[in-house]
C-alpha positions as a Markdown table, in Angstrom:
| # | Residue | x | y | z |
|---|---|---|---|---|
| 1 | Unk | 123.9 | 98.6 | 102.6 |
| 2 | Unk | 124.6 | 96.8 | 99.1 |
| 3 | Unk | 125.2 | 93.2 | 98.3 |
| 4 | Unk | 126.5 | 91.7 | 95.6 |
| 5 | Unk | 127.2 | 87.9 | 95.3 |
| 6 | Unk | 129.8 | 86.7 | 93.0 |
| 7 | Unk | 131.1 | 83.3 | 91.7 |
| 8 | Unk | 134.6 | 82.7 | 93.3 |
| 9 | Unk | 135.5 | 82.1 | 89.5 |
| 10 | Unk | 134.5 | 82.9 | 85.8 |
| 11 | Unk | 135.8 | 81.9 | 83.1 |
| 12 | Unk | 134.5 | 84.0 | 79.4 |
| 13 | Unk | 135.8 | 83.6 | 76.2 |
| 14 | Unk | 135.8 | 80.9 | 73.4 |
| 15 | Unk | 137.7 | 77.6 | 74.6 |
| 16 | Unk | 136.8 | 78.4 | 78.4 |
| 17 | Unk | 135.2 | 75.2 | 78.6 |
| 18 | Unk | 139.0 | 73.9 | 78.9 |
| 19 | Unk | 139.7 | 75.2 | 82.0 |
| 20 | Unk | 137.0 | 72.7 | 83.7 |
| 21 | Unk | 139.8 | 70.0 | 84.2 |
| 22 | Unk | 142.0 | 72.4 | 86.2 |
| 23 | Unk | 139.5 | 74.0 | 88.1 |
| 24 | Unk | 138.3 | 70.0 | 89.5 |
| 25 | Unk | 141.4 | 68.5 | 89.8 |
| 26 | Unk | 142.4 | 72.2 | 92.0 |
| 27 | Unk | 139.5 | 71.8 | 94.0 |
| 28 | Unk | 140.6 | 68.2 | 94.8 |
| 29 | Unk | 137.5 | 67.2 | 93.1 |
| 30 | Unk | 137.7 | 63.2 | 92.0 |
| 31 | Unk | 134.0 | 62.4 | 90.4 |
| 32 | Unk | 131.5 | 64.8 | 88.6 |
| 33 | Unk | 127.7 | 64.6 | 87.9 |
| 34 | Unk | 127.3 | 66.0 | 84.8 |
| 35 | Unk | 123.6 | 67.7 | 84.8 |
| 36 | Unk | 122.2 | 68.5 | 81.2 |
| 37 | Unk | 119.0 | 68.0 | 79.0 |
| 38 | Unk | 117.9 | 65.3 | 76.7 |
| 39 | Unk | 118.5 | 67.6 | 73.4 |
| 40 | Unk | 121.7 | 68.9 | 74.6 |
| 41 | Unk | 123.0 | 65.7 | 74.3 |
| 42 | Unk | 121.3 | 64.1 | 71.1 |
| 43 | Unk | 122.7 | 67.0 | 69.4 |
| 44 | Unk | 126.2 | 66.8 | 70.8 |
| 45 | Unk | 126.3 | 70.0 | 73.0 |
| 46 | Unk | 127.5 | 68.4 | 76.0 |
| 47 | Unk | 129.6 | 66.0 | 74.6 |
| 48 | Unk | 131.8 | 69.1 | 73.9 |
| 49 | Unk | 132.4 | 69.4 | 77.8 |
| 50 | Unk | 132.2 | 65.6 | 78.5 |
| 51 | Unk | 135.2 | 64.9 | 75.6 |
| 52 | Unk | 137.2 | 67.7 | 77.8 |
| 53 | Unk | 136.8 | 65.6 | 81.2 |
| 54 | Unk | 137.5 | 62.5 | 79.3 |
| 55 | Unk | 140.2 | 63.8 | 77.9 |
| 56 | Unk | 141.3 | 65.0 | 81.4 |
| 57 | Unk | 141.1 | 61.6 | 82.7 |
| 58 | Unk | 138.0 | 62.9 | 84.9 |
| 59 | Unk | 135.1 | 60.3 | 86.1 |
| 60 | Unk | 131.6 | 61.5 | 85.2 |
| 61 | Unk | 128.0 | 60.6 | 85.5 |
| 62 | Unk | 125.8 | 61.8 | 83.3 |
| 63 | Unk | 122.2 | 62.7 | 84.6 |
| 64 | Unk | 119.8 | 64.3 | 81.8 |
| 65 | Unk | 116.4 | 64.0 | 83.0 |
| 66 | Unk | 115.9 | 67.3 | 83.1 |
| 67 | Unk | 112.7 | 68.7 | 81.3 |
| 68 | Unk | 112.8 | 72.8 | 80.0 |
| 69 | Unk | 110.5 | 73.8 | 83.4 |
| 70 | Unk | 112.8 | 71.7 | 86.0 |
| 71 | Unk | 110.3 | 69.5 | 87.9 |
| 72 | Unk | 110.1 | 68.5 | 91.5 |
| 73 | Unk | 110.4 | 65.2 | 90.4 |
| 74 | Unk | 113.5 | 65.8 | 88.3 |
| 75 | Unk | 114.8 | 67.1 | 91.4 |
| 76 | Unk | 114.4 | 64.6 | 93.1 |
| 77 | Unk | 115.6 | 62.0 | 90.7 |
| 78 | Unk | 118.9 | 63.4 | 90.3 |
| 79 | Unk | 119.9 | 63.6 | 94.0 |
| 80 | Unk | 119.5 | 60.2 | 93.6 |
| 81 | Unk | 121.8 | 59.9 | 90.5 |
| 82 | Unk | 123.7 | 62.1 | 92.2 |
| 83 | Unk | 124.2 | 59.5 | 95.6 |
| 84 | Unk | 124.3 | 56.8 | 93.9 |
| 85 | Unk | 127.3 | 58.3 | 91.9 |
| 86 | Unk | 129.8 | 59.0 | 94.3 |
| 87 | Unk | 130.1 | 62.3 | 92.7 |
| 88 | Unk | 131.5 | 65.6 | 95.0 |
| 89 | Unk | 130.8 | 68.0 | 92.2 |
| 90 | Unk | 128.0 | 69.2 | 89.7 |
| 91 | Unk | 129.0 | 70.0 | 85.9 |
| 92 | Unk | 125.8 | 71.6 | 85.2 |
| 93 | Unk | 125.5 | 72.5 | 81.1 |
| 94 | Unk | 122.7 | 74.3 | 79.3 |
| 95 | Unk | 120.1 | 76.8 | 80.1 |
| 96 | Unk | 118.2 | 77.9 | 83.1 |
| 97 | Unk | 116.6 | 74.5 | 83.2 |
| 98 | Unk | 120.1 | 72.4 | 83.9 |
| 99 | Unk | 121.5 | 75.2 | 86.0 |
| 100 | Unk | 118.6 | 75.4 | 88.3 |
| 101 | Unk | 118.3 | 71.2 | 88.4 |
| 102 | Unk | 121.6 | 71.6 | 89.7 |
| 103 | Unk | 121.1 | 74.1 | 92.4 |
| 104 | Unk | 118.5 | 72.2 | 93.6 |
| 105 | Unk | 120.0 | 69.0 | 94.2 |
| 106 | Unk | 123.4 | 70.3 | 95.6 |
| 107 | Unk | 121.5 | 72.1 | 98.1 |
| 108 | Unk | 119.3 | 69.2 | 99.0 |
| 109 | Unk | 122.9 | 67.0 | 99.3 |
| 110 | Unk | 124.4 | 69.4 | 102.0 |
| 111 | Unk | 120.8 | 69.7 | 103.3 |
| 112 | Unk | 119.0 | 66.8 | 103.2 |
| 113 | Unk | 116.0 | 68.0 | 105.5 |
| 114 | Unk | 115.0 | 70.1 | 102.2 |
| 115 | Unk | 114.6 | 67.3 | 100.2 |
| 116 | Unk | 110.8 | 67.1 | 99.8 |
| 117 | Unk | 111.7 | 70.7 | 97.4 |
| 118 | Unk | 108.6 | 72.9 | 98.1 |
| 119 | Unk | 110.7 | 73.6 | 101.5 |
| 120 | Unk | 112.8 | 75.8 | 99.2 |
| 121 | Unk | 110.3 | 77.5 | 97.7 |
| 122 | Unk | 111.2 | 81.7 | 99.0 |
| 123 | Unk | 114.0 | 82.2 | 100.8 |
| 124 | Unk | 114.7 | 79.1 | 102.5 |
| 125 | Unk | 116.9 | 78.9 | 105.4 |
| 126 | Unk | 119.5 | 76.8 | 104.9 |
| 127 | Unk | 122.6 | 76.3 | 106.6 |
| 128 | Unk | 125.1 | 74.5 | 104.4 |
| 129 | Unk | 126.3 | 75.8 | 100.9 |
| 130 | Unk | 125.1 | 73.4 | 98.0 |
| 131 | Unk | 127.7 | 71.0 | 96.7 |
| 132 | Unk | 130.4 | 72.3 | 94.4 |
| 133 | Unk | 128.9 | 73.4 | 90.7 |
| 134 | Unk | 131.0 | 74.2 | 87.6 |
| 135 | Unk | 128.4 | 76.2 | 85.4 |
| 136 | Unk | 128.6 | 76.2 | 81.4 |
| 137 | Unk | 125.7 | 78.3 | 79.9 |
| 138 | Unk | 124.4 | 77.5 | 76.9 |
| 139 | Unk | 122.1 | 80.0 | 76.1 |
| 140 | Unk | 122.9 | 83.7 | 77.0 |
| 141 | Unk | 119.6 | 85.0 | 78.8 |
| 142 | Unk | 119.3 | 83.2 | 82.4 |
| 143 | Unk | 122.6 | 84.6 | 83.7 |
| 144 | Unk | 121.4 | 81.2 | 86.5 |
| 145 | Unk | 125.3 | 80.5 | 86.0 |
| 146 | Unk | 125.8 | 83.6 | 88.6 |
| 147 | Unk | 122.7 | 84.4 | 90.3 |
| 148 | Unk | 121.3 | 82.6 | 94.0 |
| 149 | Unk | 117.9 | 82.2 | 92.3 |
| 150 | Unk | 116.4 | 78.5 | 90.6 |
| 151 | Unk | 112.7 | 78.0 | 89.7 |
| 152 | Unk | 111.4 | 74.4 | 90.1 |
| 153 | Unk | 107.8 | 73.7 | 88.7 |
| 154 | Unk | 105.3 | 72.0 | 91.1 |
| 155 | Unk | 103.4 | 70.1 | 89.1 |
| 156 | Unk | 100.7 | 68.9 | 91.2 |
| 157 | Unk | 99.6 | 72.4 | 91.9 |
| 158 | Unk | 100.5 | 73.1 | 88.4 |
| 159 | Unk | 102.7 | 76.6 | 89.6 |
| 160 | Unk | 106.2 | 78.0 | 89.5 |
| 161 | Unk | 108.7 | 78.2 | 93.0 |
| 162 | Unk | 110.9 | 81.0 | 93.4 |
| 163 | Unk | 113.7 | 79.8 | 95.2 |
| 164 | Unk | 116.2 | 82.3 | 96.5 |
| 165 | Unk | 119.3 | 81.0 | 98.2 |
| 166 | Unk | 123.0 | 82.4 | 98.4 |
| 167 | Unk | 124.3 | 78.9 | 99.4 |
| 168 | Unk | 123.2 | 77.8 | 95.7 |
| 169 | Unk | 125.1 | 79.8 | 93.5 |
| 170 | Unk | 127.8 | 78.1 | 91.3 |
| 171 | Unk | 131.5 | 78.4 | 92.6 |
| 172 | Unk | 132.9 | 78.8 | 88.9 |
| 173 | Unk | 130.9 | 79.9 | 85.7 |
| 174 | Unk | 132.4 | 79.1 | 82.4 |
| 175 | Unk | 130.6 | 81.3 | 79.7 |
| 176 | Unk | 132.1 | 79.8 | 76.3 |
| 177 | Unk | 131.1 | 81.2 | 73.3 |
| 178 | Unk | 131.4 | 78.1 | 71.7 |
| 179 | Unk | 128.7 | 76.2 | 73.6 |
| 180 | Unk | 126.3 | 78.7 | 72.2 |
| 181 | Unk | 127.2 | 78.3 | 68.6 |
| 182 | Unk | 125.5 | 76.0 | 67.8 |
| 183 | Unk | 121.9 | 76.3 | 69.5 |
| 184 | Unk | 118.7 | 77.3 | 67.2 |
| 185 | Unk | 118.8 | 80.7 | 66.0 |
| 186 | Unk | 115.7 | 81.6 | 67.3 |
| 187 | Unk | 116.4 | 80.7 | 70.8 |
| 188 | Unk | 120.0 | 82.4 | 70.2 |
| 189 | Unk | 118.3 | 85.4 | 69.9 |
| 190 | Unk | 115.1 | 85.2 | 72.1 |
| 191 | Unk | 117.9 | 84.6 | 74.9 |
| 192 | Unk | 119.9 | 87.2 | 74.0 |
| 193 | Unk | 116.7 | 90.1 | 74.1 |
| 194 | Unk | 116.4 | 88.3 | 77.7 |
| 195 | Unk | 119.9 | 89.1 | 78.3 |
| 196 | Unk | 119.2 | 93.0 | 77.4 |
| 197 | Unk | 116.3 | 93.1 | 79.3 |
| 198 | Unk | 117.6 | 92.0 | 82.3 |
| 199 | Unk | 120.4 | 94.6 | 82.2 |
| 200 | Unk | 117.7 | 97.6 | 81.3 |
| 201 | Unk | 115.7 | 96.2 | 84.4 |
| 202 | Unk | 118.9 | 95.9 | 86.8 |
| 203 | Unk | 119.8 | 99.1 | 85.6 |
| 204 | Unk | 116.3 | 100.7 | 86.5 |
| 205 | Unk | 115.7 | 98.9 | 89.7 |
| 206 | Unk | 115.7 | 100.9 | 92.9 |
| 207 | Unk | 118.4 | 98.9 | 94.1 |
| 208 | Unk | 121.0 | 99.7 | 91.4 |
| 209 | Unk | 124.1 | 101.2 | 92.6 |
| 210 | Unk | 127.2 | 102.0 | 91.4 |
| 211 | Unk | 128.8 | 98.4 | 90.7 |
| 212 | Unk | 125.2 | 96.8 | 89.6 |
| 213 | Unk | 126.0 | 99.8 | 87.0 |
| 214 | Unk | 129.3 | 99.1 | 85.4 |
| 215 | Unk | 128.0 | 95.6 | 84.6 |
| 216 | Unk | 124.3 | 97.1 | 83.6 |
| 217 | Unk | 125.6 | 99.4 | 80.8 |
| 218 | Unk | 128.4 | 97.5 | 79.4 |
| 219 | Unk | 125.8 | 94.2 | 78.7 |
């Protein structure tokens, strides 16, 4: 037997961030926490989606606490943000870091006995999918936009958790071109070496088959 999760939605091409509006307002959506990282927004990047929901007429909080190795405590820190926002859906924008920030605290909203964070560490069972998230990449190498995996650093014991969960993965991923225009060089194109490897290693694996394939050889 095969499985192979997918976003209810995605959205590719340059200007995809525009369909964010529709896809909220469809999902009867009325407030949005907006998850992103300090230098994503002191060098505009998530202004880019933020103009779009203002534009739209749509409410947003905007929680960037978010450090490049996700931290318990960041986790933590934004479900709070999150409560204290009214919000019924995550916007999360920029790399791995955002994405996984955001999978972590929309599971710990629908399951709040998880919300000391190591609990999640493996394959934790939860019962309750994660609040809504809209992902918008920013880099191309993660791919966290449509996986069920996050990584959240414990820092007192100074290591990485693996967390693996099917009720975290985003319910639309917007992959916009544009996002990524204007990030370093350099990480442009460390990301997008990460990108290739992970299609040479999904297209090695022992648990390839015939639709991990088609999506293998055409990245």
């Amino acid at each position: 037997m095969n499985r192979f999760v997918l976003n209810e939605t995605s959205y590719h091409g340059a200007g995809a961030i525009n369909s964010i509006p529709e896809e909220i307002r469809g999902r009867g959506f009325k407030k949005v926490l907006v998850a992103s990282d300090p230098d994503l927004v002191k060098f505009g990047v998530t202004k880019k989606v933020t103009d779009v929901l203002e534009n739209a007429g749509i409410e947003y909080t905007l929680y960037s606490d978010i450090k490049p190795n996700p931290t318990i405590q960041n986790v933590q820190h934004g479900v709070e943000v999150f409560k204290e926002s009214g919000a019924d859906c995550i916007v999360a924008i920029g790399g791995g870091s955002s994405m996984d920030t955001a999978k972590a605290v929309g599971i710990i909203i629908n399951n709040p006995e998880f919300a000391d964070v190591r609990s999640l560490e493996g394959v934790a069972p939860t019962k309750n999918k994660a609040v809504p998230i809209i992902a918008v990449p920013t880099t191309a190498g993660t791919a966290a936009e449509v996986t069920i995996n996050y990584v959240i650093t414990d820092v007192e014991k100074n290591r990485k958790m693996v967390c693996v969960d099917v009720h975290d993965i985003p319910v639309v991923a917007v992959v916009d071109p544009d996002m990524m225009s204007t990030m370093p060089k350099g990480l442009t194109a460390a990301t997008g070496m990460d990108a290739l490897t992970h299609a040479i290693e999904g297209y090695i694996t022992k648990g390839a088959w015939a639709l991990s394939d088609m999506f293998h050889l055409k990245a």
